[in-house]
MDAnalysis code that builds the backbone (N, CA, C; Angstrom):
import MDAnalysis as mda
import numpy as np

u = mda.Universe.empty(381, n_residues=127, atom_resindex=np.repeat(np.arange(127), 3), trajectory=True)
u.add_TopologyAttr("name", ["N", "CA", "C"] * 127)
u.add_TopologyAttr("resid", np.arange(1, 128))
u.add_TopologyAttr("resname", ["UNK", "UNK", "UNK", "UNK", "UNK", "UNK", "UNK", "UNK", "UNK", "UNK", "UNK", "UNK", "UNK", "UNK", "UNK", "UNK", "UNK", "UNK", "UNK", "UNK", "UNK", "UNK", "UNK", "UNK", "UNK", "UNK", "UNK", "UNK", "UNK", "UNK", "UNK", "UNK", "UNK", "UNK", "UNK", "UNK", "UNK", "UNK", "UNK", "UNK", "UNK", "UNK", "UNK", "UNK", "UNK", "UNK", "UNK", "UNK", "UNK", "UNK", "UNK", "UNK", "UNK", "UNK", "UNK", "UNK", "UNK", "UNK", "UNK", "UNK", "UNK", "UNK", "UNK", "UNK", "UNK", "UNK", "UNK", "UNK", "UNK", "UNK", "UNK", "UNK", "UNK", "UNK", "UNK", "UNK", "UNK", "UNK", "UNK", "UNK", "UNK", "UNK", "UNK", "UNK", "UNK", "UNK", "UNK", "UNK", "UNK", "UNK", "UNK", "UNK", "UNK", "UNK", "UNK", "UNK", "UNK", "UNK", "UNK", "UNK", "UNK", "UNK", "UNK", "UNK", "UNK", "UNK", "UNK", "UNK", "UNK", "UNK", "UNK", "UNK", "UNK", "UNK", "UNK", "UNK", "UNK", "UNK", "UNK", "UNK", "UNK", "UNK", "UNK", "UNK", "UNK", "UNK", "UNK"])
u.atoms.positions = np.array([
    [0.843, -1.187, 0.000],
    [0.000, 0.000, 0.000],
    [0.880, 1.240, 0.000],
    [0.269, 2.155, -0.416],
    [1.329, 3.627, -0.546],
    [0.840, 4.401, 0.603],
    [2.569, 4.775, 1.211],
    [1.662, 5.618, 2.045],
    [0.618, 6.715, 2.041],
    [0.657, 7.609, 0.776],
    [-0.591, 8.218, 0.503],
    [-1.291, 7.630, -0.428],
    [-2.823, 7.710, 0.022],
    [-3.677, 6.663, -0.980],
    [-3.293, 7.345, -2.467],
    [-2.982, 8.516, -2.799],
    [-3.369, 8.745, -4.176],
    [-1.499, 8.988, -5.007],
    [-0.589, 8.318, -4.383],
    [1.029, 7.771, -4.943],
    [-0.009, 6.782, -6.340],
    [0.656, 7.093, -7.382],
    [0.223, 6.095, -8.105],
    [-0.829, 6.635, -8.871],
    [-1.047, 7.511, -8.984],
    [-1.950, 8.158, -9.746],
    [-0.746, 9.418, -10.200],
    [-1.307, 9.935, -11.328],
    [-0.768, 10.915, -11.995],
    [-1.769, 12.672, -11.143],
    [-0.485, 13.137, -11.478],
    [-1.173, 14.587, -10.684],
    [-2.080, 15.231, -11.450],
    [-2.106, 15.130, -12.458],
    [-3.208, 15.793, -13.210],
    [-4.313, 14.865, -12.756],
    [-4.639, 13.655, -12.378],
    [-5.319, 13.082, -12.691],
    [-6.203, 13.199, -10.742],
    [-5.097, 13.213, -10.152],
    [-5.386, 13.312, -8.513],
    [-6.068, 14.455, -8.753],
    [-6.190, 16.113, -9.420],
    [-6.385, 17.255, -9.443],
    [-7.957, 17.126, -9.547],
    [-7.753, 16.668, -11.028],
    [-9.305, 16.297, -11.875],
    [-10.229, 15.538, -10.643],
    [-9.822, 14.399, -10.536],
    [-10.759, 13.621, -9.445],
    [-10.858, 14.596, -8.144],
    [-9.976, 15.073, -7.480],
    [-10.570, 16.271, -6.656],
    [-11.937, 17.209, -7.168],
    [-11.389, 17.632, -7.836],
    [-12.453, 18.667, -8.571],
    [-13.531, 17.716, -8.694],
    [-13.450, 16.585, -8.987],
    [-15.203, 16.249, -9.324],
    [-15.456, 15.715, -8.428],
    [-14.589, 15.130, -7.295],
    [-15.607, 15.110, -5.788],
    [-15.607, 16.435, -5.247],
    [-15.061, 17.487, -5.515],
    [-15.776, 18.813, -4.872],
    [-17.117, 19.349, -5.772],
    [-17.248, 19.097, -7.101],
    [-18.647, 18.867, -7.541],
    [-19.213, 18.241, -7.054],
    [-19.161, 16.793, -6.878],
    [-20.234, 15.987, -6.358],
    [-20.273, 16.185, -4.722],
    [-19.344, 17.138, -3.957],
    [-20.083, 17.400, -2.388],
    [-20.806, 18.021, -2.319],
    [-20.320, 19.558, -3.333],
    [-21.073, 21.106, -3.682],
    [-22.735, 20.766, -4.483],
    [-22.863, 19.336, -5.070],
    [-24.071, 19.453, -5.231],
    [-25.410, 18.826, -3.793],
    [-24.276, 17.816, -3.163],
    [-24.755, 17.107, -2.343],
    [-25.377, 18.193, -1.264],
    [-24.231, 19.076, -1.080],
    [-24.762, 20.409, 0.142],
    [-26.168, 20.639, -0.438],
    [-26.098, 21.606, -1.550],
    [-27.168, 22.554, -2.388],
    [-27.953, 21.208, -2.439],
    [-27.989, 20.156, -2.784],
    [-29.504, 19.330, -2.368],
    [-29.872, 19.084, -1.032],
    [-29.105, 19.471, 0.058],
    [-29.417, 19.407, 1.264],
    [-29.613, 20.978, 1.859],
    [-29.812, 21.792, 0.863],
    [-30.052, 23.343, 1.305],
    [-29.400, 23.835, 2.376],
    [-28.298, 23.611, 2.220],
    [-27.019, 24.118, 3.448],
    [-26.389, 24.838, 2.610],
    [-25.631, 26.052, 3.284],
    [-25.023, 27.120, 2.408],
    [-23.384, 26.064, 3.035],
    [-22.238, 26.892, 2.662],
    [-21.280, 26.067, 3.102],
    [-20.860, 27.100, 4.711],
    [-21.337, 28.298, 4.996],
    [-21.166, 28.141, 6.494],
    [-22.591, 27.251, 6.811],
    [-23.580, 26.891, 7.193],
    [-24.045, 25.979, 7.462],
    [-23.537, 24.488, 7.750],
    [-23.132, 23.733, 6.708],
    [-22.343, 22.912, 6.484],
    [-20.898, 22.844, 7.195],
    [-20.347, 23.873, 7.529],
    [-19.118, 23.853, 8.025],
    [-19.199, 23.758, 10.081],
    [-20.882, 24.619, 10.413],
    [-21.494, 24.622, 11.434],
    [-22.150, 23.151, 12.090],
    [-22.030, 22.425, 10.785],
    [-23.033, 20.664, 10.923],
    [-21.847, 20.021, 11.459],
    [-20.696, 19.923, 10.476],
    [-19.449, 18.949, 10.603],
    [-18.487, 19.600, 11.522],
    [-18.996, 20.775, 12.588],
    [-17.680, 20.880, 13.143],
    [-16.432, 22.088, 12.754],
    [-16.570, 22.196, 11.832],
    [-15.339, 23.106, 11.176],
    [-15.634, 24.484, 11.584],
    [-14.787, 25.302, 12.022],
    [-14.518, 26.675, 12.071],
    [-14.669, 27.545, 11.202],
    [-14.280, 27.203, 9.919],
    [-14.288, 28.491, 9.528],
    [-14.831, 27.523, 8.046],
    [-15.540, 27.933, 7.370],
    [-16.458, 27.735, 6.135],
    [-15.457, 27.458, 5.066],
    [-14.318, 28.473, 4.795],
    [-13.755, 28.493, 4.069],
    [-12.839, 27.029, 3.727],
    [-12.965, 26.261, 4.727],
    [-12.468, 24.268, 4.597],
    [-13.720, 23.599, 3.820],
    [-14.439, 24.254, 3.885],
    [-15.633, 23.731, 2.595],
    [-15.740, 23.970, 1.293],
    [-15.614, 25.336, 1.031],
    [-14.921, 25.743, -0.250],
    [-13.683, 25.353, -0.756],
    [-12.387, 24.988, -0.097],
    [-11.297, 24.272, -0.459],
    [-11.840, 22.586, -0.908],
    [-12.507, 22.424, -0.030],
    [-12.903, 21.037, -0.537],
    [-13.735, 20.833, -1.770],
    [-14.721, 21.881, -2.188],
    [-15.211, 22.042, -3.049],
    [-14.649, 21.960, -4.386],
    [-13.718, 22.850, -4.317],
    [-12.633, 23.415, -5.331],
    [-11.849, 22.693, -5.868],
    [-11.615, 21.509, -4.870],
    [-10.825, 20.180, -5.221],
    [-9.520, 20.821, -4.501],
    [-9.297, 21.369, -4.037],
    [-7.699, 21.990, -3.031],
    [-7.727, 21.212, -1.827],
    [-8.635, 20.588, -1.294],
    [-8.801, 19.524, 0.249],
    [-9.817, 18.468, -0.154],
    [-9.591, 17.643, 1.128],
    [-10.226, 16.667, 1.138],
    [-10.709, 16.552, 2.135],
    [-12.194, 15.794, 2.213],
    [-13.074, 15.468, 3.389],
    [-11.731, 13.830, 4.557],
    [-11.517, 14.967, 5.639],
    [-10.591, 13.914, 6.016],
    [-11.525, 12.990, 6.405],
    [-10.820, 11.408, 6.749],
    [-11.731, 10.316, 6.672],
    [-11.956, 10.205, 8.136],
    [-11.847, 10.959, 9.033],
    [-12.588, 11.127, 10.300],
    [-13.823, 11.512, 10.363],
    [-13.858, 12.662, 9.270],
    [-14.864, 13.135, 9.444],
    [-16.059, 13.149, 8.793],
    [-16.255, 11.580, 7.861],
    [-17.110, 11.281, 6.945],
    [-18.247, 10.782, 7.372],
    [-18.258, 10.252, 8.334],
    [-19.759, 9.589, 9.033],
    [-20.496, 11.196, 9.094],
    [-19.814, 12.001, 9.826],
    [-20.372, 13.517, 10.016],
    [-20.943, 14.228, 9.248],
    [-20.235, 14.050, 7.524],
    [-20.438, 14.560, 6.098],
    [-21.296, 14.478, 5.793],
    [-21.700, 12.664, 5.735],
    [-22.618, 12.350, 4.865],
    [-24.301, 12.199, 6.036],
    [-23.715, 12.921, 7.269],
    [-25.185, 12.721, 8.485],
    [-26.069, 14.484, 7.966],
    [-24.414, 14.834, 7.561],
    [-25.229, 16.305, 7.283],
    [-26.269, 16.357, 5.654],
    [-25.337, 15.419, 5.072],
    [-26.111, 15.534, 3.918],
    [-27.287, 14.391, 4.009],
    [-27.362, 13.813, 4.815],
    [-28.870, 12.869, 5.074],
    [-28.666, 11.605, 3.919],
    [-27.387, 11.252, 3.845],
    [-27.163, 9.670, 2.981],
    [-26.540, 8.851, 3.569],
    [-26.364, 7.789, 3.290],
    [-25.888, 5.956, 4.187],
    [-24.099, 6.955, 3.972],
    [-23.531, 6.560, 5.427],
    [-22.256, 6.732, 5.509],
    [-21.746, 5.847, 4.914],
    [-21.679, 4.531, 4.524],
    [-21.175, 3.822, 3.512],
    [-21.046, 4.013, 2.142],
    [-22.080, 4.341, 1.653],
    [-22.300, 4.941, 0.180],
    [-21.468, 6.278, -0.443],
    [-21.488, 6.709, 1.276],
    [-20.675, 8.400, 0.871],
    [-18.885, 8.137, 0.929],
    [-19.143, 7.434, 1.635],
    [-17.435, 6.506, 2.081],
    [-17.094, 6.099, 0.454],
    [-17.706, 5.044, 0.033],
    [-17.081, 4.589, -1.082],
    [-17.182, 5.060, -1.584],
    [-18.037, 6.009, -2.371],
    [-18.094, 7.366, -3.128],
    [-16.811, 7.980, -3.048],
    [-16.745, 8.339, -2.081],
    [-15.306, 9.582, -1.965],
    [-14.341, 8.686, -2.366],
    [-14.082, 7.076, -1.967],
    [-13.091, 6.280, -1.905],
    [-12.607, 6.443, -3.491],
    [-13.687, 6.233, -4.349],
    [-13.696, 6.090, -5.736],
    [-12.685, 7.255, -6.308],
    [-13.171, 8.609, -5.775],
    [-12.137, 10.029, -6.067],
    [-11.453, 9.976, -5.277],
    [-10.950, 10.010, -4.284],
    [-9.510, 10.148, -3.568],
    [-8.535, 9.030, -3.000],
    [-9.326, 7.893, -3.667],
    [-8.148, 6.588, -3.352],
    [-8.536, 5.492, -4.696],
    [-8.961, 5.996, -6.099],
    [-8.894, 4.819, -7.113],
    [-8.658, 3.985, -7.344],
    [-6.988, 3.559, -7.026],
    [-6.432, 2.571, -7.178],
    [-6.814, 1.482, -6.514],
    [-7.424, 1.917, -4.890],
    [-7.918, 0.921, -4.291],
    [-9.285, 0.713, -4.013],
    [-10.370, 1.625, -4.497],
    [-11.548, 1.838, -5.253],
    [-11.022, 0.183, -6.380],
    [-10.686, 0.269, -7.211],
    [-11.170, -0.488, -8.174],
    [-10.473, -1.538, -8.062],
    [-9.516, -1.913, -6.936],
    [-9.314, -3.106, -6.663],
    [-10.302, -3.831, -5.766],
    [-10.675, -3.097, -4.977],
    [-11.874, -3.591, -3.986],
    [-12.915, -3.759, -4.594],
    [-13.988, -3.070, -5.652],
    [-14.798, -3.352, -6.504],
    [-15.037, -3.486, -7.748],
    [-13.915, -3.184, -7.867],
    [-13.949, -3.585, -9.832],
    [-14.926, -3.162, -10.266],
    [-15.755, -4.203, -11.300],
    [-17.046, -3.654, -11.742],
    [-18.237, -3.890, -10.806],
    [-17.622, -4.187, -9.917],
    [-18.776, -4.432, -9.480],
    [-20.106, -3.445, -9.066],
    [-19.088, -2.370, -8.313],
    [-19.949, -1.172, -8.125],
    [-19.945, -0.054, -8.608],
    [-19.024, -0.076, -9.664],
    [-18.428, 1.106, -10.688],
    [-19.591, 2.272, -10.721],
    [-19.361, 3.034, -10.540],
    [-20.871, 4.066, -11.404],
    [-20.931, 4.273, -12.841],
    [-21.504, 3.929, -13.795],
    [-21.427, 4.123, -14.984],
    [-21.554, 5.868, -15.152],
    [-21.458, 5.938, -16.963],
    [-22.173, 7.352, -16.786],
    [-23.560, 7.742, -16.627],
    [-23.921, 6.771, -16.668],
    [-25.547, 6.835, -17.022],
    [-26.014, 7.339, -15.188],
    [-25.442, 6.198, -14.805],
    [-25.579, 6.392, -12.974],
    [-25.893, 7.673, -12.282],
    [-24.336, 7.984, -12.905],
    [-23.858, 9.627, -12.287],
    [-24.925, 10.227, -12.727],
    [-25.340, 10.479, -13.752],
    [-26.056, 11.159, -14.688],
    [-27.164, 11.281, -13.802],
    [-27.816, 10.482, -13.297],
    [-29.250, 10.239, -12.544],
    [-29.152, 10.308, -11.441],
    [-28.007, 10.010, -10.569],
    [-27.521, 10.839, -9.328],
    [-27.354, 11.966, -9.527],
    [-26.708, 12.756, -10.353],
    [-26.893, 14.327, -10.245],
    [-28.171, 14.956, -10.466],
    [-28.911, 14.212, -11.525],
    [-30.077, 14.720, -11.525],
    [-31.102, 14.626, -10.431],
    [-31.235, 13.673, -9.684],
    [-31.424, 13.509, -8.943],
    [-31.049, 14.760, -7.811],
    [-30.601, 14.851, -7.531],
    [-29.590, 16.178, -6.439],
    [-30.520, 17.611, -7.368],
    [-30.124, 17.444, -8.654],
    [-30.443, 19.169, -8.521],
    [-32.034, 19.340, -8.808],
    [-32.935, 17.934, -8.877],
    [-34.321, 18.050, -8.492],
    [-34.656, 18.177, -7.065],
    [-33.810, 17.743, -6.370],
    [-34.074, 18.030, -4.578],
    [-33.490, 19.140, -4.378],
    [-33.108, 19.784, -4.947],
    [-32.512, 21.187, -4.646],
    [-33.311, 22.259, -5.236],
    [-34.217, 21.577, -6.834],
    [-35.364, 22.524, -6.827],
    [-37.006, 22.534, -6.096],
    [-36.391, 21.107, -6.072],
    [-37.849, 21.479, -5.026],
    [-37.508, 21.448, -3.300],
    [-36.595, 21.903, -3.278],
    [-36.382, 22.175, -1.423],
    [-36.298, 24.025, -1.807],
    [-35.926, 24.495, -2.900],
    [-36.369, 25.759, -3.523],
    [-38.113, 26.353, -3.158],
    [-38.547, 25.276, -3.839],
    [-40.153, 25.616, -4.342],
    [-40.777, 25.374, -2.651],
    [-40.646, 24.722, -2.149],
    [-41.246, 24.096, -0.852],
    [-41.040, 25.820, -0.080],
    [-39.680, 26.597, 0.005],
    [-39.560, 27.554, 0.805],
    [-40.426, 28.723, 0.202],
    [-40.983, 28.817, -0.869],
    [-41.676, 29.625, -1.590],
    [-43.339, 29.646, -0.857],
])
C-alpha cells in the first residue's frame, strides 16, 4: 500500500478527481439546502472556508470526518465513504470493486439529476 492513498496516480489526474468530488459534495450540500457556512457549522469546522477548499478540489473530506459529512447531507455513511473512496483513493476503489460497483455514466447522470431536483424542489417548498 502507498503511504498516501493517491502515490500512483498521476497529478493531473489526482487534481481532476478532486475537482469532481468537490462537484459531487457542492451538489450534495445545495440538495441538502445548506449554504457552506451551514455545512461547516453541521461537521464541526470553524471556519467555512475548509468547505470551499474542498469544493474546489484543493482539500479533502478527512476520513474522520465522513460519518459527520454524509449525516449532514442525510445519505448511508457507507455509500458516501465509497463514493469519496472512488475520487480520492482509485487505485484501491477499483481493486476492492472492480465492476462491481463502478458508477457508470448513465448512474452519475441520474444521481446528479437527482440532487439538482431536490434542490429545486427544497427551492419551491420555501416559496
Amino acid at each position: 500500500m502507498f503511504t498516501h492513498p493517491q502515490q500512483g496516480v498521476a497529478h493531473g489526474d489526482v487534481l481532476r478527481l478532486r475537482q469532481e468530488a468537490g462537484k459531487w459534495l457542492k451538489g450534495l450540500r445545495e440538495a441538502a439546502g445548506l449554504s457552506q457556512r451551514d455545512m461547516a457549522k453541521a461537521v464541526g469546522i470553524d471556519y467555512y472556508t475548509f468547505i470551499s477548499q474542498i469544493e474546489s478540489g484543493r482539500g479533502r473530506v478527512p476520513p474522520a470526518q465522513m460519518r459527520v459529512w454524509a449525516e449532514a447531507f442525510k445519505v448511508p455513511s457507507r455509500d458516501f465513504a465509497v463514493t469519496l473512496m472512488k475520487y480520492y483513493d482509485p487505485l484501491s476503489y477499483e481493486l476492492i470493486f472492480g465492476d462491481e460497483i463502478a458508477v457508470t455514466a448513465a448512474e452519475q447522470a441520474r444521481d446528479e439529476l437527482e440532487a439538482r431536483i431536490a434542490k429545486l424542489e427544497g427551492l419551491m417548498a420555501r416559496r
